[in-house]
C-alpha positions in Angstrom: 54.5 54.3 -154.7 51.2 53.4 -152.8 47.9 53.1 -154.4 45.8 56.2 -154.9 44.5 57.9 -151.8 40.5 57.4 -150.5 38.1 59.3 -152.5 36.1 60.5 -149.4 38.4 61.7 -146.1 37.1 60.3 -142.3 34.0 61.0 -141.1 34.3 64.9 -140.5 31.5 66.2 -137.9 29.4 68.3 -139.4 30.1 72.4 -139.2 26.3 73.3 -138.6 26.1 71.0 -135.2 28.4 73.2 -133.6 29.3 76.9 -132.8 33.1 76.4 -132.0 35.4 73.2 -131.2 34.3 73.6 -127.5 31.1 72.1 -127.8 32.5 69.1 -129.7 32.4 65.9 -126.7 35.3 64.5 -128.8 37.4 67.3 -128.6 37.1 68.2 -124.7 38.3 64.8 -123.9 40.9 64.5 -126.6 41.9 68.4 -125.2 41.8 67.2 -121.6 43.8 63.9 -122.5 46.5 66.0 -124.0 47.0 68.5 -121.0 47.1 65.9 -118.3 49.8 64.4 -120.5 51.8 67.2 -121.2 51.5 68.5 -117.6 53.2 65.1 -116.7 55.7 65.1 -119.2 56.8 68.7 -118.8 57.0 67.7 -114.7 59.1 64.5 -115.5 61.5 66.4 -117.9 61.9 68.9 -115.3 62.7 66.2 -113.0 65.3 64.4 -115.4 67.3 67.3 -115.9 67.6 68.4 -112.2 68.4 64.2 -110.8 70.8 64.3 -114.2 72.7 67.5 -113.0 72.6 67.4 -109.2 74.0 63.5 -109.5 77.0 64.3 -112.0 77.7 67.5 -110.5 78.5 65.5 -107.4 80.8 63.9 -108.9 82.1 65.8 -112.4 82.0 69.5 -111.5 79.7 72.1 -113.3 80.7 71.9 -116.3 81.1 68.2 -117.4 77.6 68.1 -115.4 75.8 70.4 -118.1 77.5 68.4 -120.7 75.7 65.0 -119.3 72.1 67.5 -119.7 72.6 67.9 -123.0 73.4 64.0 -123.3 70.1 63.3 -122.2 68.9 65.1 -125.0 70.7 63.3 -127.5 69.6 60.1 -126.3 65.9 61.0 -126.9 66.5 62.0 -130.2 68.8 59.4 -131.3 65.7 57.1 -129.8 63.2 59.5 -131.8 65.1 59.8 -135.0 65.2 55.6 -135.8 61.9 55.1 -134.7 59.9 58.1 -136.2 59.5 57.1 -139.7 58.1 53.6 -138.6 55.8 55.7 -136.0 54.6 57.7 -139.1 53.9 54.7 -140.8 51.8 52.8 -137.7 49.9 56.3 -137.4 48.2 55.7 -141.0 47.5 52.5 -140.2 45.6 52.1 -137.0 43.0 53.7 -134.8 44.8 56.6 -133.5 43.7 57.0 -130.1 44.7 53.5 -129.4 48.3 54.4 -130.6 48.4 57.6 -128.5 46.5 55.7 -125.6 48.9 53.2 -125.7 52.1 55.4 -126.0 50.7 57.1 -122.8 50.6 54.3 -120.7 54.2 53.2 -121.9 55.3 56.7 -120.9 53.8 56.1 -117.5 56.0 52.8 -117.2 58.9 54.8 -117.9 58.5 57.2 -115.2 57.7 54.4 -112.9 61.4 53.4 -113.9 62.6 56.6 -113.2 61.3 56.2 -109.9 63.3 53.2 -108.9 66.1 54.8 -109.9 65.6 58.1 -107.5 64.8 55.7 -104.8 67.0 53.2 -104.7 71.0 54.4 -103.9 73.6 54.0 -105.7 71.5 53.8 -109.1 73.5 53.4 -112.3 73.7 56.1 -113.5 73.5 55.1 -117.4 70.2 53.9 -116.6 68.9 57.6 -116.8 70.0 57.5 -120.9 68.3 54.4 -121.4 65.1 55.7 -120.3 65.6 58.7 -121.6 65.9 56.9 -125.3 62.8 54.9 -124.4 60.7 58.2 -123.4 62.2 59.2 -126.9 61.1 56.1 -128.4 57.3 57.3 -127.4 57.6 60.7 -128.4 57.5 59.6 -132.0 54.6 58.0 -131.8 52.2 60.2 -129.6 53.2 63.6 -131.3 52.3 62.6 -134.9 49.2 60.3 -133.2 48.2 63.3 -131.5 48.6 65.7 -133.9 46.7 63.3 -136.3 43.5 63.2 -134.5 42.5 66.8 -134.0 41.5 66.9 -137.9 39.1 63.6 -137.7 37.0 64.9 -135.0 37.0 69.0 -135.5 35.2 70.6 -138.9 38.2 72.0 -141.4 36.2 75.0 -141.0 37.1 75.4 -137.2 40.5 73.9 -137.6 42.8 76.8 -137.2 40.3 77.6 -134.5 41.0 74.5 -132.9 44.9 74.2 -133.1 45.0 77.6 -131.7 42.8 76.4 -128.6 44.9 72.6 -128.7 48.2 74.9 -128.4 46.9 76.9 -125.6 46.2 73.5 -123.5 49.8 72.7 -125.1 51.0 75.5 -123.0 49.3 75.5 -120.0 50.4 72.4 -119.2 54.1 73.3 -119.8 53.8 76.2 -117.8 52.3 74.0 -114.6 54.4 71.3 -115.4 57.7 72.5 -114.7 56.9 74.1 -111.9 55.1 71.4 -110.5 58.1 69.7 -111.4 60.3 72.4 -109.4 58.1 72.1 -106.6 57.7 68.4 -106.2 61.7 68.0 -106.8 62.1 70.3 -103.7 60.7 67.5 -101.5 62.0 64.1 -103.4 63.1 63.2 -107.2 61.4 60.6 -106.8 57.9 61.9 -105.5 58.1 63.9 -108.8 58.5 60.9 -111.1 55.6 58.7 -109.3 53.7 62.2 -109.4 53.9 61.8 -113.2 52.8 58.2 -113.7 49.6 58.6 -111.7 48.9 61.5 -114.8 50.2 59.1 -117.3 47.7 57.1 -116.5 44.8 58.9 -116.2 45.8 60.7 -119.8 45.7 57.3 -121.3 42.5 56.4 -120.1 40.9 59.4 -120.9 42.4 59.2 -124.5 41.1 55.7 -124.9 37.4 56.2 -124.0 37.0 59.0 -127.3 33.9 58.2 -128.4 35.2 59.2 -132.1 36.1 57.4 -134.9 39.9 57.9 -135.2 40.6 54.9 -137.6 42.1 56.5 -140.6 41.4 56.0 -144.2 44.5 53.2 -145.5 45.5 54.4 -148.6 47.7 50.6 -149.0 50.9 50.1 -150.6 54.3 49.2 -148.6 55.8 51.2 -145.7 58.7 51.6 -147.4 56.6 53.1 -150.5 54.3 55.2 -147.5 57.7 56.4 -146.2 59.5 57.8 -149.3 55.4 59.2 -150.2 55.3 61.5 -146.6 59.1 62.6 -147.5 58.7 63.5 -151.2 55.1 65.4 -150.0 57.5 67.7 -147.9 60.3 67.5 -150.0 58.2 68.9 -152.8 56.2 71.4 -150.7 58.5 74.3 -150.2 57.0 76.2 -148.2 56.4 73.4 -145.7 59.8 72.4 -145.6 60.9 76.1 -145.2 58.7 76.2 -142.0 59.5 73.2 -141.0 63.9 73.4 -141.3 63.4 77.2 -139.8 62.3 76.3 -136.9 64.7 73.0 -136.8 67.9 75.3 -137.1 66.5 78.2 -135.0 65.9 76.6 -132.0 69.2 73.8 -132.5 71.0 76.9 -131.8 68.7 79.0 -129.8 67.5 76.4 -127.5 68.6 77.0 -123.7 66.5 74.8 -122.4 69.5 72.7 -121.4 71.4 75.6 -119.8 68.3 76.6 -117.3 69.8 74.1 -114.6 73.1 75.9 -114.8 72.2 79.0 -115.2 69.4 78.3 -112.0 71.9 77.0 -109.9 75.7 78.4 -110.5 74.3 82.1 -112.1 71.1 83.4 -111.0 71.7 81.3 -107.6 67.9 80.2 -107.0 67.7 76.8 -106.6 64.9 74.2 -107.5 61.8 76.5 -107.0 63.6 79.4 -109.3 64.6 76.5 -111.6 60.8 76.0 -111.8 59.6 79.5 -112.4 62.7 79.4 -115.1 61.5 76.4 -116.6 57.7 77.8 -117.0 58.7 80.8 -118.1 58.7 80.4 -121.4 55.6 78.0 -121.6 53.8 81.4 -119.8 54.7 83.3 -123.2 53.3 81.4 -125.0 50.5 80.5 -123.7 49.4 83.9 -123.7 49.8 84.0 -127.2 47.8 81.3 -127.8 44.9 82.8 -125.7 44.8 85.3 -128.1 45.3 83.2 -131.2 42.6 81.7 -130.5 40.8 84.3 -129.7 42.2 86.5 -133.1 43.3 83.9 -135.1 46.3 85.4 -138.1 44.7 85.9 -141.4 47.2 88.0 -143.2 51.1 88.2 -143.4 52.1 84.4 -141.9 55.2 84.1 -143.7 56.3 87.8 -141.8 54.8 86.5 -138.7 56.6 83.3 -138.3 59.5 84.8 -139.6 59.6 87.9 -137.1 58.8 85.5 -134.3 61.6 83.3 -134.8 64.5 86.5 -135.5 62.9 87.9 -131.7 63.3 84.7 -130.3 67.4 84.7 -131.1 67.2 88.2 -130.0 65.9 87.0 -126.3 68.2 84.2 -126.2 70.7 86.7 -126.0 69.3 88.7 -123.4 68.8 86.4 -121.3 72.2 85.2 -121.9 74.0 88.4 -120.7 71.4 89.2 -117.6 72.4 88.5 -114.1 69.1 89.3 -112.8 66.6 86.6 -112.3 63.6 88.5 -113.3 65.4 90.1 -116.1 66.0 86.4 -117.4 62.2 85.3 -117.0 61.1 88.3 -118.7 63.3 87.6 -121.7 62.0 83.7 -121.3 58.4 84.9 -121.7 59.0 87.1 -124.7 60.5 83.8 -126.1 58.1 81.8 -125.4 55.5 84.5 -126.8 57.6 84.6 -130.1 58.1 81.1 -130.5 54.3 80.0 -130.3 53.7 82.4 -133.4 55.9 80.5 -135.4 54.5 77.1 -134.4 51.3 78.5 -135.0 51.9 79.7 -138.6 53.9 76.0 -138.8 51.2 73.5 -137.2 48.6 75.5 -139.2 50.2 75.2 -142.6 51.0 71.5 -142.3 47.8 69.7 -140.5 45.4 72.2 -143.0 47.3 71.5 -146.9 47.7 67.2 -145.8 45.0 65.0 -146.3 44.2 62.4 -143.9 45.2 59.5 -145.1 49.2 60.6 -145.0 49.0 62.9 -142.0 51.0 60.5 -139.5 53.6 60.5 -142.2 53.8 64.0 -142.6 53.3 64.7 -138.7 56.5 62.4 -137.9 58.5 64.0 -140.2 57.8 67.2 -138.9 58.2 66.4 -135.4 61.5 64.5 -136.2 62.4 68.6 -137.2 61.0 69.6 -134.1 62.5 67.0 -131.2 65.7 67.3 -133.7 65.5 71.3 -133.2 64.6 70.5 -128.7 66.7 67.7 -128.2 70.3 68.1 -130.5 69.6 71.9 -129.4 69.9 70.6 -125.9 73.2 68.6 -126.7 74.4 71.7 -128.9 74.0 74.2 -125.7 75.7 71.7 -123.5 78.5 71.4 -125.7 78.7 75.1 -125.8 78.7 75.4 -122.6 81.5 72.9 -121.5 83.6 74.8 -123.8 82.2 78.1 -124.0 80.3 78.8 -120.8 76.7 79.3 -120.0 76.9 82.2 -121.0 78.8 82.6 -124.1 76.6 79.5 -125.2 73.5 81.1 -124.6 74.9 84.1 -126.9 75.8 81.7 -130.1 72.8 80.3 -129.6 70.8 83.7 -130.1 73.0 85.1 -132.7 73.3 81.5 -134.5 69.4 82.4 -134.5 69.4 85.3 -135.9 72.1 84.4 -138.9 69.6 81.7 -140.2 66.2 83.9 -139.6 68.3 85.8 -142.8 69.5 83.4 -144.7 65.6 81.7 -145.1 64.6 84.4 -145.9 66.6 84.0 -149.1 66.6 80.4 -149.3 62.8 80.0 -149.0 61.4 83.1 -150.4 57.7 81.8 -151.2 57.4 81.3 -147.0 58.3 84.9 -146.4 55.6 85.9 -149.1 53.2 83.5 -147.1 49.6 85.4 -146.8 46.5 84.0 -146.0 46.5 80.5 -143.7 
């Protein structure tokens, strides 16, 4: 195992400078950084999914199409999954806003490919996999980099404060995102993608110029030995790793994010700009919730929370399964999406506040590796389901699939049920 951990954790600013997280320089920009890039990368994955579908459909049909979506899903966590340990690993290491600064501006090189591939005809079309490994390939390092940093430049006494407020910025920019994504696809594919390198690159530069010390404390030892120490700290917290593996098998078979370019196109009949609205809808949910999160932050009862958001999210995947009206289905999407960010909420909270520093990357990648694991084979899962199944009767085992393992945690990981106080 690694030698023992620093006595003294990075420099923490000091509670009685400020009021709230707002008025801390360091987390404005770090807060701005992280919208901009999540307002790109919810437009480019918005983007992905439509050039993926419209150019197989052409070709495949509808339903070997939606198979080829959920494809690209399993390329980016195939991509995520080898490299997420190692990107755990590097976050422990080295100045974290250089790693998430960094990881930006690779992101923005990879939507500059995707942009030469929308422009130029006749593309191959298994270059869209290989880029959508390599965006995979970043997302393991800027979700643990990012999710690292917030503790090293916010008090622990405004942290739940400040994830609450970080999630709400989270949210706004995946509800603009895809609909800017909608709307920009209506005029080119590729006007979308160069749309989101211009924001790639401003995040990054943004991100850089921090004026915070992000360098975590190195606690030494081998990465192998830093590896197996992240694992065994989840491994051995149970009520982490119940948060964690509830929301991983939840939303693997609730997901149908996948499904909202079928569903947009060959159910509800609404083309891109109702593919948009559909894409946001859910990111609207939730971002509500977090306004008020952070506004009335959960004290009491988080185990019941998270585990009553994630049995109302199955519950509104099947609604919006069987509904043939559009507004129906975003109003079950919202709901979702309003359900959902409890349970991150309760999740996020738990992990960043019991992990010290010096093992937080670790921690982080492991429990993002559970969360693109829970996005990405849930994309590949509702594909599947639907090239045998249906949009539709995919959309239903994925909400009762849900519901099934909402009840079995609760028996399999009693002691996050009897959660209280976060």
């Amino acid at each position: 195992m690694s030698n023992s951990p620093p006595a003294t954790p990075p420099i923490d600013p000091s509670p009685s400078l400020y009021k709230g997280p707002l008025q801390i320089p360091a987390f404005r920009s770090f807060l701005l950084a992280r919208f901009i890039s999540v307002l790109s990368y919810s437009a480019q994955s918005a983007a992905i999914a439509w050039h993926i579908y419209e150019t197989a459909r052409e070709t495949t049909g509808v339903g070997q199409s939606a198979l080829y979506v959920g494809l690209m899903g399993l390329c980016q966590f195939v991509a995520m999954f080898i490299t997420t340990l190692p990107a755990g690993v590097v976050v422990d290491k080295y100045d974290r806003k250089k790693v998430m600064g960094f990881t930006i501006a690779a992101q923005a090189v990879i939507a500059l490919g995707f942009f030469a591939l929308a422009v130029t005809p006749d593309s191959p079309f298994w270059a869209l996999f290989v880029l959508s490994a390599c965006l995979g390939v970043t997302r393991s390092f800027i979700a643990p980099a990012g999710s690292s940093i917030g503790p090293m430049i916010v008090p622990r006494d405004m942290l739940p404060k400040a994830i609450a407020i970080n999630s709400l910025s989270f949210q706004v920019g995946g509800v603009l995102g895809p609909a800017l994504g909608g709307v920009l696809v209506a005029a080119s594919t590729g006007f979308a993608y160069g749309v989101s390198a211009v924001l790639f690159i401003l995040a990054g530069i943004i991100i850089l110029n921090i004026k915070a010390n992000t360098q975590p404390d190195y606690a030494g030892g081998s990465k192998m030995e830093m590896v197996k120490e992240g694992l065994s700290y989840i491994w051995t917290n149970k009520v982490v790793l119940g948060a964690l593996s509830l929301d991983l098998f939840a939303v693997l078979l609730g997901g149908a994010t996948a499904l909202l370019p079928i569903f947009a196109k060959d159910v509800l009949h609404v083309g891109p700009e109702g593919y948009g609205i559909l894409r946001s809808s859910a990111a609207v949910g939730a971002m509500a919730t977090a306004a008020w999160l952070a506004r009335s932050p959960i004290r009491r009862h988080a185990g019941k929370w998270m585990y009553g958001g994630v049995a109302i999210f199955g519950i509104c995947t099947i609604i919006f399964g069987i509904s043939q009206s559009f507004w129906v289905s975003v109003a079950a999407l919202v709901v979702l999406g309003a359900a959902d960010m409890v349970s991150v909420y309760v999740r996020g909270t738990l992990v960043q506040i019991v992990t010290p520093d010096y093992m937080r990357g670790r921690v982080a990648s492991v429990s993002y590796l559970f969360i693109g694991a829970s996005n990405e084979l849930g994309e590949f899962e509702s594909g599947v389901a639907a090239r045998f199944l249906g949009p539709v009767g995919a959309a239903l085992f994925g909400g009762i699939g849900s519901l099934i393992v909402t009840g079995a945690w609760v028996k399999l990981f009693p002691a996050l049920y009897k959660s209280d106080s976060l």
